[in-house]
ZADRENTOR-407961 format. One record per residue (C-alpha): residue in three letters; x, y, z. Coordinates in steps of 0.001 Angstrom, whole numbers, padded with zeros to 6 digits, always signed. Layout:
<lumkes>
ALAXYZ...
</lumkes>
This chain:
<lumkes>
UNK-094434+017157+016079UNK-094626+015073+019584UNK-091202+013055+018343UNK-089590+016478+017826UNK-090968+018077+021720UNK-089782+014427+022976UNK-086382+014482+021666UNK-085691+018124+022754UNK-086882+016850+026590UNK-084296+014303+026114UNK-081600+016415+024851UNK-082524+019201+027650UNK-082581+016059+029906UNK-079230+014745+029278UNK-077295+017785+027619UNK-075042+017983+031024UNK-073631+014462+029238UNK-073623+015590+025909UNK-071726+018809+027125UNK-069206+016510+028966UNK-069102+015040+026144UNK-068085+017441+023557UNK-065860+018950+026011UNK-063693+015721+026488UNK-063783+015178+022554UNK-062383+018675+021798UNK-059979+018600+024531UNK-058589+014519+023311UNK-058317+015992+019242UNK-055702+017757+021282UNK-053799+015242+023102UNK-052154+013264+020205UNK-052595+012214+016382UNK-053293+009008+014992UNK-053217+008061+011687UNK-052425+004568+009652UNK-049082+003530+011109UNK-048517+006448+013014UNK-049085+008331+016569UNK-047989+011782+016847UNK-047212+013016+020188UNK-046117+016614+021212UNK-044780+017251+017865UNK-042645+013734+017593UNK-043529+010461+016307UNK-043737+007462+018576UNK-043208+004197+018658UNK-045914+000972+019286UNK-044573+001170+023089UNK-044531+004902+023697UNK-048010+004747+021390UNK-049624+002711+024145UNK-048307+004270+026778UNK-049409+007648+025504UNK-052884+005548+024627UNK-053333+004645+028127UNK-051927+008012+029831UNK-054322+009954+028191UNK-057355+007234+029123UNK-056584+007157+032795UNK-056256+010888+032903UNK-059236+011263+030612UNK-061126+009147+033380UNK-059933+011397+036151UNK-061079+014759+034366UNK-064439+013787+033011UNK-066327+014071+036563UNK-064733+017491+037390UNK-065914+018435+033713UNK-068938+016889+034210UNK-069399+018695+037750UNK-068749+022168+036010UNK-071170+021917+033292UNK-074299+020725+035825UNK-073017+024323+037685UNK-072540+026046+035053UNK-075556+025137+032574UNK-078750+026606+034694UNK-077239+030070+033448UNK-076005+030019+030257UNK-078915+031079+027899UNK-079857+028192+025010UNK-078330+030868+022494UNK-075249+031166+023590UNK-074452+027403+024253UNK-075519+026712+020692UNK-073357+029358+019872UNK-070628+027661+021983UNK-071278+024406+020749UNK-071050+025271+016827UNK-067715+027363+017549UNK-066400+024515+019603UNK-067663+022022+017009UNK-065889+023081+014139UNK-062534+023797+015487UNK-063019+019912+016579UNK-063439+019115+013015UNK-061095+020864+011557UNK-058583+019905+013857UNK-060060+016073+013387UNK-059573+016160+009543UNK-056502+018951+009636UNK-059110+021098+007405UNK-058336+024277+007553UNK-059267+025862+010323UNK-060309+029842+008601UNK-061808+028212+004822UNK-065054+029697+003658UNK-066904+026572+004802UNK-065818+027159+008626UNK-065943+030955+008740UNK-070002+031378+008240UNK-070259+028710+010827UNK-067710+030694+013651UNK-069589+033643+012726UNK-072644+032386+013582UNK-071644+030890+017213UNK-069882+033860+017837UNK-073404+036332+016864UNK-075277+033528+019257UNK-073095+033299+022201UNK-073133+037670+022122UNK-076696+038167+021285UNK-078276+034710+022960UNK-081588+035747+022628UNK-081857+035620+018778UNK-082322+032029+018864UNK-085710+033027+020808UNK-086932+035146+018021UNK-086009+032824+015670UNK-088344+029855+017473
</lumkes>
């Protein structure tokens, strides 16, 4: 039971990094696609040169973003209830997968797990009377 209280302190701790986190992760699925011998970039394919200068355009401006994003969530976290950021972070989670794997985005496998972020984020304090 004290390994499970500790690693909730941690996550509590640290969860303005894990929030930056997930935030720069969903936002990159976005940027481009690569797969084995391709990048795909705004709808086109690219080429090894335009691949690493996509590559490195999206680190640097990655690396400029992430403190601003970082910034907002230590504002922003102190009043969002634990609800409806798990809510926030399921939602947000699977429409990273999906879009990760190209699953589809509405199957019956995603749609119970939207449902639920979405009954968290507007009714926050069922996770309480769950716990």
């Amino acid at each position: 039971m004290n390994v499970i209280a500790e690693t909730l302190q941690y996550v509590s701790n640290h969860l303005g990094s894990i929030m930056t986190g997930l935030t720069m992760a969903v936002v990159g699925i976005g940027v481009y696609e690569a797969r084995d011998g391709f990048l795909l970039f705004n709808g086109q394919f690219r080429g090894k040169y335009g691949a690493l200068l996509i590559f490195l355009g999206t680190l640097f401006g990655a690396s400029l973003i992430t403190p601003m994003v970082s910034e907002w969530w230590a504002r922003s976290l102190p009043y969002i209830p634990p609800g409806q950021l798990l809510g926030a972070v399921l939602v947000l989670g699977m429409l990273g997968v999906n879009k990760a794997a190209e699953w589809n985005f509405f199957d019956v496998k995603s749609l119970p797990v939207y449902l639920l972020g979405i009954i968290l984020m507007a009714n926050p304090e069922l996770l309480q009377a769950v716990a």
